[in-house]
Backbone atoms as SQL, in Angstrom:
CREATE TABLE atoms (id INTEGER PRIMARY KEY, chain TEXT, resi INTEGER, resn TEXT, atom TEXT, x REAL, y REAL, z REAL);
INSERT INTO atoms VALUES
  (1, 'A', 1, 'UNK', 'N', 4.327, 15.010, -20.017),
  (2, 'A', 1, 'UNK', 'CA', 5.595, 14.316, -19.863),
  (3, 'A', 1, 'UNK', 'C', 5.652, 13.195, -20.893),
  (4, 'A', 2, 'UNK', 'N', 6.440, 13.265, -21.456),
  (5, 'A', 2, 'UNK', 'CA', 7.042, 12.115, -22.558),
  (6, 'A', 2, 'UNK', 'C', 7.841, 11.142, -21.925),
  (7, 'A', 3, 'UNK', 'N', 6.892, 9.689, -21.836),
  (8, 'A', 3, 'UNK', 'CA', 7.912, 8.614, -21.570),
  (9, 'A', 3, 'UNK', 'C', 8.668, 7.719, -22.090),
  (10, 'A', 4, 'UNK', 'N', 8.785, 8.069, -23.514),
  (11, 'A', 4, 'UNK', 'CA', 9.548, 7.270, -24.252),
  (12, 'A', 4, 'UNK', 'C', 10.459, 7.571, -24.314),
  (13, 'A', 5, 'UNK', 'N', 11.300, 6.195, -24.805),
  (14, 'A', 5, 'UNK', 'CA', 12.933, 6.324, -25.337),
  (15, 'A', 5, 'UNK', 'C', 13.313, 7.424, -26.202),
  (16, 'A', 6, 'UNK', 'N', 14.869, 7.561, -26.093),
  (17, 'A', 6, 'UNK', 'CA', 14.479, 8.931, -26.798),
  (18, 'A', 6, 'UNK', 'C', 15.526, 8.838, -27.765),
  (19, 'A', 7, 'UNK', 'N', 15.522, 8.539, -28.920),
  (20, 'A', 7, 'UNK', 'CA', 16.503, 8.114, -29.764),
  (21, 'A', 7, 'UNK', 'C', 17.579, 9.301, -30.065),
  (22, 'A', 8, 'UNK', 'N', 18.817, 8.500, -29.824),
  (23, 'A', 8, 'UNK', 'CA', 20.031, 9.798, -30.049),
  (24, 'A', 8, 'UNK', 'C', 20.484, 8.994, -31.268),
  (25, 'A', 9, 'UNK', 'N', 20.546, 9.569, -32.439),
  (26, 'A', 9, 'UNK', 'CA', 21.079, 9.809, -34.171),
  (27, 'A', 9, 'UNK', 'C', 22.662, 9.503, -34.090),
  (28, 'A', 10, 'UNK', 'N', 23.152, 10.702, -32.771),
  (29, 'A', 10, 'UNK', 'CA', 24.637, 11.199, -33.308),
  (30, 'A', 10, 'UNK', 'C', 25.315, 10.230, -32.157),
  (31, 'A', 11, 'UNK', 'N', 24.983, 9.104, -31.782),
  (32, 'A', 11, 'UNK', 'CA', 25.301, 8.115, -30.557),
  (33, 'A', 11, 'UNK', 'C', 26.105, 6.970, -31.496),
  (34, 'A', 12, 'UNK', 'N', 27.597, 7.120, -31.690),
  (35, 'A', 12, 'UNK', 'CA', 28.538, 5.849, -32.392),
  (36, 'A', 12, 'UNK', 'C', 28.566, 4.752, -32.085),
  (37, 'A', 13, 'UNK', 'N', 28.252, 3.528, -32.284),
  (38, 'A', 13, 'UNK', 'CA', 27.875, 2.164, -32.325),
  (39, 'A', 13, 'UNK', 'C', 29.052, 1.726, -30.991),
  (40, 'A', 14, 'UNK', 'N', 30.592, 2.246, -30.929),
  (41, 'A', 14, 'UNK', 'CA', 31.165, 2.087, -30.409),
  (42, 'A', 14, 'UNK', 'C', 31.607, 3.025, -28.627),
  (43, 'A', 15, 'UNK', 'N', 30.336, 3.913, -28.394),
  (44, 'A', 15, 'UNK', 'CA', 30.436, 4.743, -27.490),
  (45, 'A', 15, 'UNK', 'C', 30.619, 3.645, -26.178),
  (46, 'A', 16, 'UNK', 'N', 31.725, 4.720, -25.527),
  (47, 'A', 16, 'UNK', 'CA', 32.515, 3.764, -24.595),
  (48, 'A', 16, 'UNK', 'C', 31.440, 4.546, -22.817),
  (49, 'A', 17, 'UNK', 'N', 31.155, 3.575, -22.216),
  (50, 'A', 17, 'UNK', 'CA', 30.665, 4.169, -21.304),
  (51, 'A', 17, 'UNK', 'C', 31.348, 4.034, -19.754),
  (52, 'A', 18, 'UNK', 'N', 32.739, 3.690, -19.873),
  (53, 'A', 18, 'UNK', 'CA', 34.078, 3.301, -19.185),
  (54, 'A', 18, 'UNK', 'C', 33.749, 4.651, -18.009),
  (55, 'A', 19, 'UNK', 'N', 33.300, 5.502, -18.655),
  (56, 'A', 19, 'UNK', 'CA', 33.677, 6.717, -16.890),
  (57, 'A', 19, 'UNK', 'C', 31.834, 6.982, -16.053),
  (58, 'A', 20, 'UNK', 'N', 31.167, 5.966, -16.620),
  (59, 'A', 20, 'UNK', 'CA', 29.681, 6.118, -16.103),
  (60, 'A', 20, 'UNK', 'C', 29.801, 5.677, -14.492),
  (61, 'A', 21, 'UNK', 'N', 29.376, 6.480, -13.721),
  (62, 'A', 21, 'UNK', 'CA', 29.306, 5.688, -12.287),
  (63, 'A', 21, 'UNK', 'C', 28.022, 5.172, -12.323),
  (64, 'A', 22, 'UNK', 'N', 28.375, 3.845, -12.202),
  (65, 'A', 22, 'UNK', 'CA', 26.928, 2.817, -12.245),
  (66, 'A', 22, 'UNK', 'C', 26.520, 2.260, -10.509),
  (67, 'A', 23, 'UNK', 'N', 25.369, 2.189, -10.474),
  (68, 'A', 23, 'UNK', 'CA', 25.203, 1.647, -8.902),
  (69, 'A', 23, 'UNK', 'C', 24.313, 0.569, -9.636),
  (70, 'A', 24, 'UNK', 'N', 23.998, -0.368, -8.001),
  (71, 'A', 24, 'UNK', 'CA', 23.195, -1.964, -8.252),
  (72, 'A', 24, 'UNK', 'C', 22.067, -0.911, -7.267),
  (73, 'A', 25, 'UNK', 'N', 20.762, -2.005, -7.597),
  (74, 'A', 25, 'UNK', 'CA', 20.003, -1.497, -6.367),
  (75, 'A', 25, 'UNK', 'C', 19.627, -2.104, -5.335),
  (76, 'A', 26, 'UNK', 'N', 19.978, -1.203, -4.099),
  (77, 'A', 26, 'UNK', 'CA', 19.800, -1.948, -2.810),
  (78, 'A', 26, 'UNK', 'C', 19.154, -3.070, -2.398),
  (79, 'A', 27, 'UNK', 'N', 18.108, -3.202, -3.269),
  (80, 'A', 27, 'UNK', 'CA', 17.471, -4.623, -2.995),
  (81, 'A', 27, 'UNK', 'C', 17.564, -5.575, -3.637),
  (82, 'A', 28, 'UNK', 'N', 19.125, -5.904, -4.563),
  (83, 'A', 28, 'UNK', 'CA', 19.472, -6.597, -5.372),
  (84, 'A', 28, 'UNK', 'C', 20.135, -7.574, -4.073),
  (85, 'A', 29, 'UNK', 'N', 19.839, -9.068, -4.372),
  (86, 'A', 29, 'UNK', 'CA', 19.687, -10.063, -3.943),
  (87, 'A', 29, 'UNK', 'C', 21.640, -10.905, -3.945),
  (88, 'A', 30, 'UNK', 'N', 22.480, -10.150, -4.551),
  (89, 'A', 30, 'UNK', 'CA', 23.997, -10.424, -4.465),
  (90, 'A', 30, 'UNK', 'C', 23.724, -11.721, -5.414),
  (91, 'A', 31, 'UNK', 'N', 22.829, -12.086, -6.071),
  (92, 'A', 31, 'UNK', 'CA', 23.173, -13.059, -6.962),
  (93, 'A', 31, 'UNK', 'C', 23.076, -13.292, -8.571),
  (94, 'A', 32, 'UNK', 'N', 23.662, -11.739, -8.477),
  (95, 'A', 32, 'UNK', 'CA', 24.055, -11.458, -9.987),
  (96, 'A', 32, 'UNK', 'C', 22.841, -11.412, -11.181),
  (97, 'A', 33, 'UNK', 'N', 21.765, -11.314, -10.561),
  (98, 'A', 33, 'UNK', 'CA', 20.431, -11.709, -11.684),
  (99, 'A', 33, 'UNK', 'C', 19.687, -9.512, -11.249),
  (100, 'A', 34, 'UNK', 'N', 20.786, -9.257, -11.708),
  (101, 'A', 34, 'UNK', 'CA', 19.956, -7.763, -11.627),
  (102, 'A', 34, 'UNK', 'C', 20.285, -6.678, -12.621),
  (103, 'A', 35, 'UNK', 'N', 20.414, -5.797, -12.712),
  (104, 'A', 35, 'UNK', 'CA', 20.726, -4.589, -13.554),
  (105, 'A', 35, 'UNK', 'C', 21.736, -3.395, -13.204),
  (106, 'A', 36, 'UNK', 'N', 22.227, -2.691, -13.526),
  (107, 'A', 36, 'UNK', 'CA', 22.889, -1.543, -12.981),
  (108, 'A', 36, 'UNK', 'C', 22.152, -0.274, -14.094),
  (109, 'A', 37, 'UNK', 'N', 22.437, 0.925, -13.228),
  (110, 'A', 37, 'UNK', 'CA', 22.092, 2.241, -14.219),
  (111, 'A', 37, 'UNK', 'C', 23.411, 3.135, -13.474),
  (112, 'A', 38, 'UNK', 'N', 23.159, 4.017, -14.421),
  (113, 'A', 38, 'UNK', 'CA', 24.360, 4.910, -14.326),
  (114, 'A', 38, 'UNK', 'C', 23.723, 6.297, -15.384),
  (115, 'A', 39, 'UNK', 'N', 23.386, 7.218, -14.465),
  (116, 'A', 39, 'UNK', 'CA', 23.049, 8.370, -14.856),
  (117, 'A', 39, 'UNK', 'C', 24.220, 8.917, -16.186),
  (118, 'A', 40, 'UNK', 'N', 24.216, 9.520, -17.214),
  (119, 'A', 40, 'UNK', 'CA', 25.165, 10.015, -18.103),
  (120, 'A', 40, 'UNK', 'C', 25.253, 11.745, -17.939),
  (121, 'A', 41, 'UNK', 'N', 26.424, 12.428, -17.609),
  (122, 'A', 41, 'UNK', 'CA', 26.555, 13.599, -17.694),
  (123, 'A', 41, 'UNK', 'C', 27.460, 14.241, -18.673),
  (124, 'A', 42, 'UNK', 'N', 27.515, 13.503, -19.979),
  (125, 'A', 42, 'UNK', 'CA', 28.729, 14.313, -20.403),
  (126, 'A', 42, 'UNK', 'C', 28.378, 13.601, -22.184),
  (127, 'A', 43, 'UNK', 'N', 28.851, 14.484, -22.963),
  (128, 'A', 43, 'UNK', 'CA', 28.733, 13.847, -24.180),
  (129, 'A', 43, 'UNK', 'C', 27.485, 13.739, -25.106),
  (130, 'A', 44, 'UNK', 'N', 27.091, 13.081, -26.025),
  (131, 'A', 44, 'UNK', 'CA', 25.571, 12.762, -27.232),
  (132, 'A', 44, 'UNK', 'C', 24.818, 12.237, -26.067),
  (133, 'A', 45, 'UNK', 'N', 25.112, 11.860, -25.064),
  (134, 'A', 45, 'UNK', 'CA', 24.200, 10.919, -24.044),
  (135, 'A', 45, 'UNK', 'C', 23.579, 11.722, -23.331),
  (136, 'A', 46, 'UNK', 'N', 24.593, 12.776, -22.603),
  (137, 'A', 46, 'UNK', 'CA', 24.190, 13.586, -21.514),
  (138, 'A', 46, 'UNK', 'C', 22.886, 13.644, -20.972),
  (139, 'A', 47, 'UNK', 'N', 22.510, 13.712, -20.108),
  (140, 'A', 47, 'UNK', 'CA', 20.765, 13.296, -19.344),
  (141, 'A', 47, 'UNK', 'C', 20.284, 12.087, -19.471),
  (142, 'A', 48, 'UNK', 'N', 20.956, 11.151, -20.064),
  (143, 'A', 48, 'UNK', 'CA', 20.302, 9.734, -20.596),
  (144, 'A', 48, 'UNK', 'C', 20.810, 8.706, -19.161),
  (145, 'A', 49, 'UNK', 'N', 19.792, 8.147, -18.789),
  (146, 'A', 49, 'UNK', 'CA', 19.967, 6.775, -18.104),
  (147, 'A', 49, 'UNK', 'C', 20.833, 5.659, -18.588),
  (148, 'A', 50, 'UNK', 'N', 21.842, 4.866, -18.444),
  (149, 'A', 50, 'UNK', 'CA', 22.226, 3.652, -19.085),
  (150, 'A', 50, 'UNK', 'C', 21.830, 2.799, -18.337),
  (151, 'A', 51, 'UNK', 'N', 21.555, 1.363, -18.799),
  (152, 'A', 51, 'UNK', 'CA', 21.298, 0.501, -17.788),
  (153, 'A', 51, 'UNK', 'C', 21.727, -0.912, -18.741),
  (154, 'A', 52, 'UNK', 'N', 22.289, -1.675, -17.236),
  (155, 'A', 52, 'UNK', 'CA', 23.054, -2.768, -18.345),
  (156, 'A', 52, 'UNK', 'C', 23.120, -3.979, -17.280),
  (157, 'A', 53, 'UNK', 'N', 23.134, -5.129, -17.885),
  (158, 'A', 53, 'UNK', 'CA', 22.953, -6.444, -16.670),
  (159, 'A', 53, 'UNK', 'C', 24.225, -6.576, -15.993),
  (160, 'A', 54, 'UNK', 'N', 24.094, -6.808, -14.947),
  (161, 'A', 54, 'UNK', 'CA', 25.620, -6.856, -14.098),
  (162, 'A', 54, 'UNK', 'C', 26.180, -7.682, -14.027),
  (163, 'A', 55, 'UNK', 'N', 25.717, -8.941, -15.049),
  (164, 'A', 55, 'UNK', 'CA', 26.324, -10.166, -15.285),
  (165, 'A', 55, 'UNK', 'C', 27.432, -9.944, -16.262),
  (166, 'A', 56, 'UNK', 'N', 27.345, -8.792, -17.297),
  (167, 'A', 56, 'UNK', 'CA', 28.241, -8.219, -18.459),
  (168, 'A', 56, 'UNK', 'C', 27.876, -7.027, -18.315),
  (169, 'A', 57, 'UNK', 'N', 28.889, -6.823, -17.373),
  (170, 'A', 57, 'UNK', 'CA', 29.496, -5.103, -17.653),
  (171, 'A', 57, 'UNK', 'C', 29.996, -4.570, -18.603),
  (172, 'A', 58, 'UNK', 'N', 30.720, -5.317, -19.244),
  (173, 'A', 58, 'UNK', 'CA', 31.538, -5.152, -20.596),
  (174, 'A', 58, 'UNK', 'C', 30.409, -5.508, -21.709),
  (175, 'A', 59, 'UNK', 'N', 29.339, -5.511, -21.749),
  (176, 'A', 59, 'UNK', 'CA', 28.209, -5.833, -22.523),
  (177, 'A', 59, 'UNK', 'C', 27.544, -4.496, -22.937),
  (178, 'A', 60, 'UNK', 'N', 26.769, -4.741, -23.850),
  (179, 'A', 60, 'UNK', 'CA', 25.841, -3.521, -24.349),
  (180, 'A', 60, 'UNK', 'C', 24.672, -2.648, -22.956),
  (181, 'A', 61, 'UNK', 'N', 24.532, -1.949, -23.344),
  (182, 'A', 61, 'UNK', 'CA', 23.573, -0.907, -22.390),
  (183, 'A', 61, 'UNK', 'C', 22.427, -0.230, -23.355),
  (184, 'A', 62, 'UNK', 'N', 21.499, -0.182, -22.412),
  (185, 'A', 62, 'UNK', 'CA', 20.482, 0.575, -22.972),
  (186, 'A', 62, 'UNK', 'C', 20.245, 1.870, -22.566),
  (187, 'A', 63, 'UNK', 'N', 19.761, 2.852, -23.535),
  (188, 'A', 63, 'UNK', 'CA', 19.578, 4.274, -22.859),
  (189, 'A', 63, 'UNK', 'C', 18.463, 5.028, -22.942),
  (190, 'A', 64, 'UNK', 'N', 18.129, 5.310, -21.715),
  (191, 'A', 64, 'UNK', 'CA', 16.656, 5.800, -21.873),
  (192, 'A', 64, 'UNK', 'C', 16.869, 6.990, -21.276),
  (193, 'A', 65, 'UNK', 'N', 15.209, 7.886, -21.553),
  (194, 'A', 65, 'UNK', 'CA', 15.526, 9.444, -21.355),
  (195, 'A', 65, 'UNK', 'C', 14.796, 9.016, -19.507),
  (196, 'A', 66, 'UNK', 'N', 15.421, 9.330, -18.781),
  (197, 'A', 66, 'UNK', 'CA', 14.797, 10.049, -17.014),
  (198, 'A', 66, 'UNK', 'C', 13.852, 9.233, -17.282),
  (199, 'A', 67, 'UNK', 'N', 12.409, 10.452, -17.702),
  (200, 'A', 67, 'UNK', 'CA', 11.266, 10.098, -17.507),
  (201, 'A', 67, 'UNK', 'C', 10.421, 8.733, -17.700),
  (202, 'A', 68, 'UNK', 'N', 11.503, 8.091, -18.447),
  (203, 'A', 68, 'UNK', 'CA', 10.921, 7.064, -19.259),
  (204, 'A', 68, 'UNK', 'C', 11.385, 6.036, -18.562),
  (205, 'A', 69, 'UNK', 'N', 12.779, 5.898, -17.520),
  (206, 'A', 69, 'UNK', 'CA', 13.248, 5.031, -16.878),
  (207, 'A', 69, 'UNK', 'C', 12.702, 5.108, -15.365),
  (208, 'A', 70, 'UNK', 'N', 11.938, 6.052, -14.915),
  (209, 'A', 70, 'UNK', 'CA', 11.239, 6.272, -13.514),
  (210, 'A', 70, 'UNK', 'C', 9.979, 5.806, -13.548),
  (211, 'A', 71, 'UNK', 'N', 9.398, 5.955, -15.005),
  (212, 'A', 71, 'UNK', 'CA', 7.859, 5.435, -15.121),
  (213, 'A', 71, 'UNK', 'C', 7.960, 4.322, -15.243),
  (214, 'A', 72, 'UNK', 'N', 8.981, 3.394, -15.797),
  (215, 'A', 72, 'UNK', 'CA', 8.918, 1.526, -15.381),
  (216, 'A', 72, 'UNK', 'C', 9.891, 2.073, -14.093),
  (217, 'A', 73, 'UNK', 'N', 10.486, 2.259, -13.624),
  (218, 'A', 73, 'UNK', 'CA', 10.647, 1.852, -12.253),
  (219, 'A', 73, 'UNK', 'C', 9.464, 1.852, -11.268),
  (220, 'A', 74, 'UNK', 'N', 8.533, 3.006, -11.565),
  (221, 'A', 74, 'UNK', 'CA', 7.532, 3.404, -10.542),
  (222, 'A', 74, 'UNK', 'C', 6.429, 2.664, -10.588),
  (223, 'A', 75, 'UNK', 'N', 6.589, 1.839, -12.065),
  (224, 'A', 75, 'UNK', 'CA', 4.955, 0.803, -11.883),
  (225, 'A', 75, 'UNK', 'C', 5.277, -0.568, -11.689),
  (226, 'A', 76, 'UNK', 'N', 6.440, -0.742, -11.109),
  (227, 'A', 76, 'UNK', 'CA', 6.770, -1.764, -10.383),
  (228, 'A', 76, 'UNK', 'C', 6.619, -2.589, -8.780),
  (229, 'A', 77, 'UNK', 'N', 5.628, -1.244, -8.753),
  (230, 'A', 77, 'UNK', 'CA', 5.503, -1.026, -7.276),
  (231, 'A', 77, 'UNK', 'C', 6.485, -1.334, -6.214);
């Protein structure tokens, strides 16, 4: 299993991620100091994780492949 990022080439500086359904996670504390992800199904992204601070939604996101976003989730204990 490959846990690294997984660089997409054909991904436009300006890719809009407006139709991603993003969730918080349940054990986010309601005081805005957390993250959101939003699985990608469609497009250069497709299978890619986004994840972006929920302080700026309208802010940049990062995208990682699955494997690579479960293995820091999972050694977080």
């Amino acid at each position: 299993m490959n846990a690294l990022p997984r660089y997409v080439p054909s991904v436009p500086s300006s890719l809009s991620l407006n139709g991603a359904r993003w969730r918080r996670s349940s054990r986010s504390t309601g005081a805005n100091n957390c993250v959101e992800t939003a699985p990608l199904t469609s497009g250069p992204t497709a299978g890619l994780v986004a994840v972006r601070d929920s302080k700026h939604t309208a802010g940049p996101a990062l995208l990682f492949a699955p494997s690579a976003w479960e293995g820091f989730v999972s050694s977080l204990g």
